[in-house]
PyMOL Python script that loads the backbone (N, CA, C, O; Angstrom):
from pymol import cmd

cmd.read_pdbstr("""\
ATOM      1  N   UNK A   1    -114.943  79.825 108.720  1.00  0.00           N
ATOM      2  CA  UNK A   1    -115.104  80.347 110.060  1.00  0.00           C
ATOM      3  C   UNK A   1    -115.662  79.225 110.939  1.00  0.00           C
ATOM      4  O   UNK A   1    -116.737  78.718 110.618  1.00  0.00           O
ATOM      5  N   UNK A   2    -114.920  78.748 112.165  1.00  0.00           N
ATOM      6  CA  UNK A   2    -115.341  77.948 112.898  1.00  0.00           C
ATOM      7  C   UNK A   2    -116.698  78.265 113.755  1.00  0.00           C
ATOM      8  O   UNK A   2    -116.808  79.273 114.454  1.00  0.00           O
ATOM      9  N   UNK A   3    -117.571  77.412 113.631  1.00  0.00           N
ATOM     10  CA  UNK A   3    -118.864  77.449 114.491  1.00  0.00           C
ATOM     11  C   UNK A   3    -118.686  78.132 115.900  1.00  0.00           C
ATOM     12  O   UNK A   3    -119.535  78.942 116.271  1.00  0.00           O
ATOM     13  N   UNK A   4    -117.734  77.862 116.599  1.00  0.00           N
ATOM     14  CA  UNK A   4    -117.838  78.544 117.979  1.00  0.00           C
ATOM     15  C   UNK A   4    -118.029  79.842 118.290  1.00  0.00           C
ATOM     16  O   UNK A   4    -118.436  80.344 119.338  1.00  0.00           O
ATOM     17  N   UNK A   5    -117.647  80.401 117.127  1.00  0.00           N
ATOM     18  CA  UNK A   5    -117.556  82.336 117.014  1.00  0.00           C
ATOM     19  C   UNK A   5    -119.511  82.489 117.243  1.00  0.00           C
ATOM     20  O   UNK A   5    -120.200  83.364 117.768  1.00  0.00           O
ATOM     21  N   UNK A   6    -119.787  81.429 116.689  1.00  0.00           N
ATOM     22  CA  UNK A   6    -121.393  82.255 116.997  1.00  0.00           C
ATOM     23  C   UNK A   6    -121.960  81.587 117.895  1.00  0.00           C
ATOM     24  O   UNK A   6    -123.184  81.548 117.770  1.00  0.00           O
ATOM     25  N   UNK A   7    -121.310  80.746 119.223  1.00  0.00           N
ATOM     26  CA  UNK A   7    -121.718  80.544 120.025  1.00  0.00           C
ATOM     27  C   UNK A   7    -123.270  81.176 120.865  1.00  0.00           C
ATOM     28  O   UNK A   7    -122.764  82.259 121.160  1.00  0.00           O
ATOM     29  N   UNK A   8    -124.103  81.240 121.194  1.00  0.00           N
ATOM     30  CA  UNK A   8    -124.901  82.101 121.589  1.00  0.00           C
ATOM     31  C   UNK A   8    -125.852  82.892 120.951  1.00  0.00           C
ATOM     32  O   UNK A   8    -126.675  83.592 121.541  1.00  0.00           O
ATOM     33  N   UNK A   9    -125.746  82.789 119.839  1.00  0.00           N
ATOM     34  CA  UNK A   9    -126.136  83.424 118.505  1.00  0.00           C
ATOM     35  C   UNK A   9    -127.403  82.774 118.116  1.00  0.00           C
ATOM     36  O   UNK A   9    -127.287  81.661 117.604  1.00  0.00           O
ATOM     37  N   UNK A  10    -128.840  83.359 118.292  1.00  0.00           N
ATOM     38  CA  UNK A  10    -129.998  82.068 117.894  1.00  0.00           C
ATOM     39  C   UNK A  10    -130.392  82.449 116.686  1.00  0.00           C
ATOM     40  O   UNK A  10    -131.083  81.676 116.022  1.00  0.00           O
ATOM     41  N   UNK A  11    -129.969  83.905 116.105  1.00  0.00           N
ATOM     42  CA  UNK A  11    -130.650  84.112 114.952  1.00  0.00           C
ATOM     43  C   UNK A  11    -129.651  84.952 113.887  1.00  0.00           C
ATOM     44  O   UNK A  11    -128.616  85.525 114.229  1.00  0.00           O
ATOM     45  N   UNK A  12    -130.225  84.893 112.439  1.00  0.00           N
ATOM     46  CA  UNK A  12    -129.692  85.084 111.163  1.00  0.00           C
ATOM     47  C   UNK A  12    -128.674  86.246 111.544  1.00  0.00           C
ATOM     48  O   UNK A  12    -127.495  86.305 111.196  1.00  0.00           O
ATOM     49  N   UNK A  13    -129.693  87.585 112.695  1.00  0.00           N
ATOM     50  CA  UNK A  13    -128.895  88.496 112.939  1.00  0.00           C
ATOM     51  C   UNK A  13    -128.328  88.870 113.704  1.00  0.00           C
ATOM     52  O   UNK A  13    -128.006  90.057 113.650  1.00  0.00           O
ATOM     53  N   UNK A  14    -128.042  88.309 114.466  1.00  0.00           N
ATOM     54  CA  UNK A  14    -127.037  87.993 115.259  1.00  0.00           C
ATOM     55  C   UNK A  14    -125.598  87.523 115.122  1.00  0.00           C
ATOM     56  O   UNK A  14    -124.524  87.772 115.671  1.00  0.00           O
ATOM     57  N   UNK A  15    -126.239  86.393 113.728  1.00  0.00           N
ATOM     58  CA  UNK A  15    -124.652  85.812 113.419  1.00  0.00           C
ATOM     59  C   UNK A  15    -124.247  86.825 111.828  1.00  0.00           C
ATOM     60  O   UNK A  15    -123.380  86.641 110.973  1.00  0.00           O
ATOM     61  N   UNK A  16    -125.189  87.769 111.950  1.00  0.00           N
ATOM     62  CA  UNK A  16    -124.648  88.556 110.564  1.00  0.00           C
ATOM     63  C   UNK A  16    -123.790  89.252 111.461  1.00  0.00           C
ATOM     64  O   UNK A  16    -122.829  89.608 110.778  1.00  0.00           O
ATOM     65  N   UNK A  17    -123.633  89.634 112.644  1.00  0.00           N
ATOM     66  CA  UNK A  17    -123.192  90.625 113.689  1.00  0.00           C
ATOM     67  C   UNK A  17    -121.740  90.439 113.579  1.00  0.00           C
ATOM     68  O   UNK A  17    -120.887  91.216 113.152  1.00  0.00           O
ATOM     69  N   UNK A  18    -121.618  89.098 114.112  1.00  0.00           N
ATOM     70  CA  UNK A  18    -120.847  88.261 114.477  1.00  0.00           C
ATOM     71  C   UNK A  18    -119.999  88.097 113.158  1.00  0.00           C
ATOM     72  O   UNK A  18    -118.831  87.766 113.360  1.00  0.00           O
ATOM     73  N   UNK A  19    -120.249  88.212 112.286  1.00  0.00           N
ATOM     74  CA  UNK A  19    -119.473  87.895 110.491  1.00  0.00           C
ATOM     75  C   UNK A  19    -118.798  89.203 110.863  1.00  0.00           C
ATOM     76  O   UNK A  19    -117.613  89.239 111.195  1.00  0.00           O
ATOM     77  N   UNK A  20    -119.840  90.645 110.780  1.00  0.00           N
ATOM     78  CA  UNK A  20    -119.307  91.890 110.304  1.00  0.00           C
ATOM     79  C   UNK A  20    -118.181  92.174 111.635  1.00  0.00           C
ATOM     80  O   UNK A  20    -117.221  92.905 111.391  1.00  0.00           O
ATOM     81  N   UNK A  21    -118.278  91.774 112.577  1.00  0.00           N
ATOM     82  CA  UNK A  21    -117.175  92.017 113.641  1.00  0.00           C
ATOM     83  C   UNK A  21    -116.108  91.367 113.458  1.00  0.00           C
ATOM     84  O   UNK A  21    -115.110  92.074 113.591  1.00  0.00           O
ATOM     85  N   UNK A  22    -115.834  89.923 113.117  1.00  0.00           N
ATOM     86  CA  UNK A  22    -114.940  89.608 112.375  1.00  0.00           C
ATOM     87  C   UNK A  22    -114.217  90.200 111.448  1.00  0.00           C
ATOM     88  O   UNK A  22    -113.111  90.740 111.444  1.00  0.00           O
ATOM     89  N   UNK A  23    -114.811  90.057 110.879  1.00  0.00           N
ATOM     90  CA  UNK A  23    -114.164  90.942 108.984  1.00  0.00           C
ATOM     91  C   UNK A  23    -113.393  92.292 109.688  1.00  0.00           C
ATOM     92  O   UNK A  23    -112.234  92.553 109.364  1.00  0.00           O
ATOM     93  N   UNK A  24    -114.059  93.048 110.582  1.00  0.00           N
ATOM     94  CA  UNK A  24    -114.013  94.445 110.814  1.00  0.00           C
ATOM     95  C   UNK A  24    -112.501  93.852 111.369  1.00  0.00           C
ATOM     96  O   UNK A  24    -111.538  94.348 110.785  1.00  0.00           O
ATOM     97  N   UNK A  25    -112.245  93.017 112.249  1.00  0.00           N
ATOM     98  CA  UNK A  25    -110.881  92.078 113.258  1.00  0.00           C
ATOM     99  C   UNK A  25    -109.949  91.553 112.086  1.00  0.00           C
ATOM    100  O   UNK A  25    -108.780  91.296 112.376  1.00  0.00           O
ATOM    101  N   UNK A  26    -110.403  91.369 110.730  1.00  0.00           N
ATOM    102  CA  UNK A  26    -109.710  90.711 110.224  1.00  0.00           C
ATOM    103  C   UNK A  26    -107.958  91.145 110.119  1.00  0.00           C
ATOM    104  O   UNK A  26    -107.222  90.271 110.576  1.00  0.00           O
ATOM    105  N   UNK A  27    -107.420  92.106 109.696  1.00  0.00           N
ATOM    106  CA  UNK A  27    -106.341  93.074 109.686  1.00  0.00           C
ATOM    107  C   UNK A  27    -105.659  92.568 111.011  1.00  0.00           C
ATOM    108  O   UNK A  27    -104.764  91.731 110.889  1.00  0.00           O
ATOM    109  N   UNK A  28    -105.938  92.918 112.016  1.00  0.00           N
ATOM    110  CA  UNK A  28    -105.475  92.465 113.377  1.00  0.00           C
ATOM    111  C   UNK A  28    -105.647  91.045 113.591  1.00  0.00           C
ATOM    112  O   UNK A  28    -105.046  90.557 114.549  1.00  0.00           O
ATOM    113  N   UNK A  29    -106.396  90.265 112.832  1.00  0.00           N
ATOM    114  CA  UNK A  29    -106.215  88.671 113.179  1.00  0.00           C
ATOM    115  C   UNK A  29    -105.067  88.150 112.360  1.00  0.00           C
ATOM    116  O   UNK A  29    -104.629  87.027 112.609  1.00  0.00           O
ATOM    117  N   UNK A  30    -104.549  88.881 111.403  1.00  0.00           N
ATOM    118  CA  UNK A  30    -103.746  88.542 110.492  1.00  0.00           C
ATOM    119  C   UNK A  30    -102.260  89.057 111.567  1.00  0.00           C
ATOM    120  O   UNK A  30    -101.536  88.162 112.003  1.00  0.00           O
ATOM    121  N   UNK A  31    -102.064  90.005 111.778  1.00  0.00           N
ATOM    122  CA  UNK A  31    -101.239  90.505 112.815  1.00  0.00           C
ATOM    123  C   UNK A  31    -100.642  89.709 113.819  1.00  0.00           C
ATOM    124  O   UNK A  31     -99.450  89.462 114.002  1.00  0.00           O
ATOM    125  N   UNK A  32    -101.952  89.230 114.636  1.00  0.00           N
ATOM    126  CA  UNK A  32    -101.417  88.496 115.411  1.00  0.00           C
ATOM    127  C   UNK A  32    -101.187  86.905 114.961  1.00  0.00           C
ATOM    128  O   UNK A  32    -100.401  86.177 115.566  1.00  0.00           O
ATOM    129  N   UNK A  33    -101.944  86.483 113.868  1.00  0.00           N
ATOM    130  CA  UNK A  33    -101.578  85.250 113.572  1.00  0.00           C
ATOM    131  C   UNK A  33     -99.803  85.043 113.327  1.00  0.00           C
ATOM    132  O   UNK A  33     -99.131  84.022 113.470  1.00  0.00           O
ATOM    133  N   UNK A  34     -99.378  86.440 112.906  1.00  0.00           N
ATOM    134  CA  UNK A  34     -97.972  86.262 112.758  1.00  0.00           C
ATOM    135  C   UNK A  34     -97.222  86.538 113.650  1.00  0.00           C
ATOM    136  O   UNK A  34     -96.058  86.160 113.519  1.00  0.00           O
ATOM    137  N   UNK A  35     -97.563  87.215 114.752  1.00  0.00           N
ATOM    138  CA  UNK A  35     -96.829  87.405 116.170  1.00  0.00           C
ATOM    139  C   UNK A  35     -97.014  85.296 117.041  1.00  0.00           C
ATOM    140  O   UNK A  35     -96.242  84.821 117.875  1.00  0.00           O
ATOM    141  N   UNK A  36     -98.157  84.635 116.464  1.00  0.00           N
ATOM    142  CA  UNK A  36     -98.384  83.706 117.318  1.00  0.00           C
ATOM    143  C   UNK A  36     -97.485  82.890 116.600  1.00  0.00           C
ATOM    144  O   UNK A  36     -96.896  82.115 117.354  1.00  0.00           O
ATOM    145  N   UNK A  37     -97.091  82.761 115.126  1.00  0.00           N
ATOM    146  CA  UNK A  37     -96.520  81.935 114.400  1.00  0.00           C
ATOM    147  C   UNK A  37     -94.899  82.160 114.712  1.00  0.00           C
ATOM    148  O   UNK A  37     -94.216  81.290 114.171  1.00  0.00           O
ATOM    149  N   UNK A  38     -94.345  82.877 115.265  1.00  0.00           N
ATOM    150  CA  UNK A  38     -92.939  83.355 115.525  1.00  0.00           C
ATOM    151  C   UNK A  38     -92.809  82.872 116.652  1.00  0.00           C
ATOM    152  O   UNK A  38     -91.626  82.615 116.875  1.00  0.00           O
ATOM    153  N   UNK A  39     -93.891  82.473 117.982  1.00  0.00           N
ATOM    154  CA  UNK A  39     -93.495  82.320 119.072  1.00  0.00           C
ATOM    155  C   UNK A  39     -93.814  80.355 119.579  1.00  0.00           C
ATOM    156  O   UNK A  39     -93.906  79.688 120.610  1.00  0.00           O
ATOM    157  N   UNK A  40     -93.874  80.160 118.155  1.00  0.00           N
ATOM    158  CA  UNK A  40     -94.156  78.496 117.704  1.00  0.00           C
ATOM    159  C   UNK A  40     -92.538  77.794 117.847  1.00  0.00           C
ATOM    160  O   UNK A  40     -91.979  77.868 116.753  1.00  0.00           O
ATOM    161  N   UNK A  41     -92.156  77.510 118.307  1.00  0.00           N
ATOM    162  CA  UNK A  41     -90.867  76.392 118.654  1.00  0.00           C
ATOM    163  C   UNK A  41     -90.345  75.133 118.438  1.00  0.00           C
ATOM    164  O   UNK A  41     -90.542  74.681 119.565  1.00  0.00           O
ATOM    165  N   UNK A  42     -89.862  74.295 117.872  1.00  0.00           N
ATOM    166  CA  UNK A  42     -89.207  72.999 117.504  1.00  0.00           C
ATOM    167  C   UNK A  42     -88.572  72.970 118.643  1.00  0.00           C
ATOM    168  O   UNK A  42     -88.248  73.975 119.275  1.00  0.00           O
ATOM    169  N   UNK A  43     -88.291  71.460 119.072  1.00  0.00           N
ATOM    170  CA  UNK A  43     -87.885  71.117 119.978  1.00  0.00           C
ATOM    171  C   UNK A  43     -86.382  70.603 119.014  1.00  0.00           C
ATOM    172  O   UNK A  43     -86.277  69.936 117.985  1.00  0.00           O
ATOM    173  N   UNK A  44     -85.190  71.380 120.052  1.00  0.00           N
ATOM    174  CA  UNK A  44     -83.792  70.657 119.105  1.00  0.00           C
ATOM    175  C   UNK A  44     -83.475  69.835 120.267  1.00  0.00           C
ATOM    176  O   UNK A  44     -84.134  69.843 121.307  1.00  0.00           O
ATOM    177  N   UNK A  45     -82.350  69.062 120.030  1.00  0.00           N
ATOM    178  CA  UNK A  45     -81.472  68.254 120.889  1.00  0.00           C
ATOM    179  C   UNK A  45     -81.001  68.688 122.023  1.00  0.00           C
ATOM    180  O   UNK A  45     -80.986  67.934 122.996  1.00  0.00           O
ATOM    181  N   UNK A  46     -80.566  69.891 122.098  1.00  0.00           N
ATOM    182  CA  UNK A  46     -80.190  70.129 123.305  1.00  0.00           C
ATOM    183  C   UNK A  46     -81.090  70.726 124.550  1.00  0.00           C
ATOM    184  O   UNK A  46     -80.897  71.041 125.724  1.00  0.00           O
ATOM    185  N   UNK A  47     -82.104  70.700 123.682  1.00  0.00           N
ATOM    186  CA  UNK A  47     -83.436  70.414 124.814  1.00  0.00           C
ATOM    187  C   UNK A  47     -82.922  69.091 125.485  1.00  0.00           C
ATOM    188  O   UNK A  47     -82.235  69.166 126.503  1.00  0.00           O
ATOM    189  N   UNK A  48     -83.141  68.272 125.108  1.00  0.00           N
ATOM    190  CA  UNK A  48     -83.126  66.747 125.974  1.00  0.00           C
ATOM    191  C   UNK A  48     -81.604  66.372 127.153  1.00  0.00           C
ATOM    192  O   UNK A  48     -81.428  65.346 127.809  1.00  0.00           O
ATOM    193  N   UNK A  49     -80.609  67.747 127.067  1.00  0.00           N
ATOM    194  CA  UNK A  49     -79.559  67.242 127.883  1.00  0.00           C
ATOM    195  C   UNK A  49     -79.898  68.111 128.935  1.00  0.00           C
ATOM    196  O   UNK A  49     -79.015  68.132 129.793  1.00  0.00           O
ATOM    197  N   UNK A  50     -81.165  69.064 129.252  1.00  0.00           N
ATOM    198  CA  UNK A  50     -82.094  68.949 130.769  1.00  0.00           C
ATOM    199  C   UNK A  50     -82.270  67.801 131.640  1.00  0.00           C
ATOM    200  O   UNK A  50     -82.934  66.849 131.230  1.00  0.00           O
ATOM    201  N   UNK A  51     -81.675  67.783 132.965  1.00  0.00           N
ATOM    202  CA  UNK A  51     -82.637  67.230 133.498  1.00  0.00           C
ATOM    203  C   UNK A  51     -83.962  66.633 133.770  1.00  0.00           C
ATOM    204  O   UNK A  51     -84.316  65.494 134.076  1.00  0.00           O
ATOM    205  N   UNK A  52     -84.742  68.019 133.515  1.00  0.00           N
ATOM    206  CA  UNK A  52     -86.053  67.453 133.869  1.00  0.00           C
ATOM    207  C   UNK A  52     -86.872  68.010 132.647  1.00  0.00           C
ATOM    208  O   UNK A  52     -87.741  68.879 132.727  1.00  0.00           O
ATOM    209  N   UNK A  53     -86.346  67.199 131.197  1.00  0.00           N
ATOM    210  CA  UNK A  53     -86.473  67.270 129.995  1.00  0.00           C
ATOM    211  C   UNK A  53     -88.252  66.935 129.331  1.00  0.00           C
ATOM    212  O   UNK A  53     -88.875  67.419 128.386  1.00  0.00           O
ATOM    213  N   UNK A  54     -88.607  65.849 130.409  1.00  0.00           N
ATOM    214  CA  UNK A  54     -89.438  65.301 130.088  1.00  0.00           C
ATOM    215  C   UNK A  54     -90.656  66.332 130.349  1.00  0.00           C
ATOM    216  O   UNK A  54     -91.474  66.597 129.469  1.00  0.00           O
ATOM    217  N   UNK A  55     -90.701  67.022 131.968  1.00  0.00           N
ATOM    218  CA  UNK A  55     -91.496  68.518 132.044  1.00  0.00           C
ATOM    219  C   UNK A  55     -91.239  69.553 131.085  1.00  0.00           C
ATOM    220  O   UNK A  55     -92.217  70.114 130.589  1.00  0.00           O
ATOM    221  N   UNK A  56     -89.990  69.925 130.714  1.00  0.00           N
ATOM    222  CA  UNK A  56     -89.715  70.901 129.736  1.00  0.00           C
ATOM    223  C   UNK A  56     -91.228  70.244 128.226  1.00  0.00           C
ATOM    224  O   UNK A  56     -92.253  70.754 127.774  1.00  0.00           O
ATOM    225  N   UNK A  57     -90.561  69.076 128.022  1.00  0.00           N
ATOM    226  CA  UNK A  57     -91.450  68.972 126.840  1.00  0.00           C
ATOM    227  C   UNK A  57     -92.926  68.917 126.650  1.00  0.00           C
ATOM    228  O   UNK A  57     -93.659  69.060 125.672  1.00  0.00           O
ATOM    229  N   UNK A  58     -93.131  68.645 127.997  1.00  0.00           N
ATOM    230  CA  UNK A  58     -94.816  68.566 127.954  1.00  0.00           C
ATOM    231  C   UNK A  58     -95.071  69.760 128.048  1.00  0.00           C
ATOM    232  O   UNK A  58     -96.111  70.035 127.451  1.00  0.00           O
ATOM    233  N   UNK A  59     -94.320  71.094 128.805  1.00  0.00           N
ATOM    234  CA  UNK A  59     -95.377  71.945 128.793  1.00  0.00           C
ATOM    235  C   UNK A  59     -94.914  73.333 127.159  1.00  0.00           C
ATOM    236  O   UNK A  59     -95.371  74.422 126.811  1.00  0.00           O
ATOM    237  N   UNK A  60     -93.915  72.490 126.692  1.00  0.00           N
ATOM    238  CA  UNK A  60     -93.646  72.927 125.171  1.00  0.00           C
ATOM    239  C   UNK A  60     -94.697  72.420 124.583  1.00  0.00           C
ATOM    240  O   UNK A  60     -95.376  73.266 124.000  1.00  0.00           O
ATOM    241  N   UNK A  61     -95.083  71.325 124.525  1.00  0.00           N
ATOM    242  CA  UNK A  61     -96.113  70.503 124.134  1.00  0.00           C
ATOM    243  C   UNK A  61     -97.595  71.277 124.444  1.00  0.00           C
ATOM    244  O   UNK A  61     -98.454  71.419 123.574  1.00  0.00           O
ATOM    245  N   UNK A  62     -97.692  71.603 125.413  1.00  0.00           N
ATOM    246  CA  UNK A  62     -99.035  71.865 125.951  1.00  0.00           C
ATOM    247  C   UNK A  62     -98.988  73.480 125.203  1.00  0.00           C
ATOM    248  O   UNK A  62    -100.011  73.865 124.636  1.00  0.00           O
ATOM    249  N   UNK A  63     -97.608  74.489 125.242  1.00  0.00           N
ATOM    250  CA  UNK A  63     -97.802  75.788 124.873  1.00  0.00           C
ATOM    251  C   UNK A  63     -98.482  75.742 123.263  1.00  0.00           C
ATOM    252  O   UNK A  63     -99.549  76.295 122.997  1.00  0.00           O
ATOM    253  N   UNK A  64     -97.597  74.925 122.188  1.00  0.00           N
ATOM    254  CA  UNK A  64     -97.786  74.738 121.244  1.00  0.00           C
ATOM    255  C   UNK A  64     -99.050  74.450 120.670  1.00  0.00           C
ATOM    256  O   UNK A  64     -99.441  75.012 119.647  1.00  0.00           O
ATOM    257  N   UNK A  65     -99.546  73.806 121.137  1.00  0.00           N
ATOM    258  CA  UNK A  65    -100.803  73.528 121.481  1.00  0.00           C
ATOM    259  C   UNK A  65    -102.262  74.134 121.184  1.00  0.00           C
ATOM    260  O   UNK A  65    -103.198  73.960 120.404  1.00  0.00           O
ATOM    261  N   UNK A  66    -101.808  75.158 122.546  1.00  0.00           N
ATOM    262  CA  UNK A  66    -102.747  76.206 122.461  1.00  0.00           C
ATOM    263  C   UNK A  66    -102.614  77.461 121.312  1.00  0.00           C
ATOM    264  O   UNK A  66    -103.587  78.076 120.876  1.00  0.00           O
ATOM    265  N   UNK A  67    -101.385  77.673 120.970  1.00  0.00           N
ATOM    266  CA  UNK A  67    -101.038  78.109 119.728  1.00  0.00           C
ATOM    267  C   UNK A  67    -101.804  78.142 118.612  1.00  0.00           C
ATOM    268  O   UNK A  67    -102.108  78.943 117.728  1.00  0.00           O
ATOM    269  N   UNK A  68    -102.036  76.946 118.950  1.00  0.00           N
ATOM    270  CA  UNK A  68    -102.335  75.900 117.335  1.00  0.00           C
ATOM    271  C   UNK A  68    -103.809  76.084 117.401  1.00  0.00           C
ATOM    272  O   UNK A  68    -104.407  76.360 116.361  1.00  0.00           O
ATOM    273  N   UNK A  69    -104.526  75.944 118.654  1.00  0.00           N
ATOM    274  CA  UNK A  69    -105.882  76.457 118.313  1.00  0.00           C
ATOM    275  C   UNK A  69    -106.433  77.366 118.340  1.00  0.00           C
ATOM    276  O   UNK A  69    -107.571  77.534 117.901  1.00  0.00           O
ATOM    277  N   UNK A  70    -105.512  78.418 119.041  1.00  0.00           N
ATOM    278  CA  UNK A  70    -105.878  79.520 118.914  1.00  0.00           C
ATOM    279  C   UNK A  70    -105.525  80.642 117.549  1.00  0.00           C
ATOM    280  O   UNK A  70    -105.802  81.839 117.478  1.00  0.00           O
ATOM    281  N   UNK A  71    -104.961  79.940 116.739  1.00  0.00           N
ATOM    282  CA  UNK A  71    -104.567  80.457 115.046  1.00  0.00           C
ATOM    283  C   UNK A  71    -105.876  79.511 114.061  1.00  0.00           C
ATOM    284  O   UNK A  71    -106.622  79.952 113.187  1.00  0.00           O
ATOM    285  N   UNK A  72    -105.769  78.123 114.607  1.00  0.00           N
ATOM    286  CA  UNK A  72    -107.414  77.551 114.101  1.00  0.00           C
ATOM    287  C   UNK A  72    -108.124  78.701 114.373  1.00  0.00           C
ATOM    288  O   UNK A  72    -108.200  79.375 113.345  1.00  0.00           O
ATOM    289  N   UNK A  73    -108.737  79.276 115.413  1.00  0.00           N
ATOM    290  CA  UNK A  73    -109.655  80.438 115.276  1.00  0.00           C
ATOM    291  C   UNK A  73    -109.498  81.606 114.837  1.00  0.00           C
ATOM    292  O   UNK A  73    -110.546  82.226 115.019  1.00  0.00           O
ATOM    293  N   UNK A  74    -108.663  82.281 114.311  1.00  0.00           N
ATOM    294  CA  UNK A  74    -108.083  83.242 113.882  1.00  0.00           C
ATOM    295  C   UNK A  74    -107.731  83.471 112.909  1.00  0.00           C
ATOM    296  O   UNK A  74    -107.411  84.607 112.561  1.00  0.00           O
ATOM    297  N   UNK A  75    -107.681  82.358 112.113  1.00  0.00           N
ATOM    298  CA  UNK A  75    -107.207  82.397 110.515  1.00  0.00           C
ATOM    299  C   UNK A  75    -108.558  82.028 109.757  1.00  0.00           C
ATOM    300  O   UNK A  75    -109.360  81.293 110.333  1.00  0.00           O
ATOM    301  N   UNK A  76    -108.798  82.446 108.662  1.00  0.00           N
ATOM    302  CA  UNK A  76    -109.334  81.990 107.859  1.00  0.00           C
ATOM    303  C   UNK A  76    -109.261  80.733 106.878  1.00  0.00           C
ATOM    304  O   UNK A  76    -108.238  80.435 106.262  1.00  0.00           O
ATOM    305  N   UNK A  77    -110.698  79.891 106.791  1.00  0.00           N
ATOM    306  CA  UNK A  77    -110.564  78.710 106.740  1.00  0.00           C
ATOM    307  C   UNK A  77    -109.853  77.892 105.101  1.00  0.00           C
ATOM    308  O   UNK A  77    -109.708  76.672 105.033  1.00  0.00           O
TER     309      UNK A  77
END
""", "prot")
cmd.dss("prot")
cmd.show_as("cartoon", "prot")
cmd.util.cbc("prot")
cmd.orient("prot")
């Protein structure tokens, strides 16, 4: 479990809080980890016979991205 989940958290029970709310999310983090993993994309070739290929890819780039860290927080480590 990444440190940020107990952001704010100064004590033992607080971050026991923070565990049991998790766990309780776990079922639904699994859920959506697989709704986020389906909407993950490879870039093929005929991406690049765009015009303005180079915007297309950055903000493929940038979606993917956030994907990626937002399943880092969501999955188990």
């Amino acid at each position: 479990m990444q440190e940020i989940w107990f952001n704010g958290t100064k004590d033992a029970e607080k971050r026991d809080r923070v565990k049991q709310d998790i766990a309780l999310a776990q079922k639904a983090f699994e859920r959506l980890a697989g709704i986020l993993e389906a909407k993950k994309k490879v870039p093929v070739a005929a991406d690049y016979d765009r015009a303005s290929w180079a915007f297309y890819r950055a903000d493929l780039d940038g979606y993917q991205r956030a994907l990626t860290e937002v399943l880092k927080l969501i999955k188990e480590d």
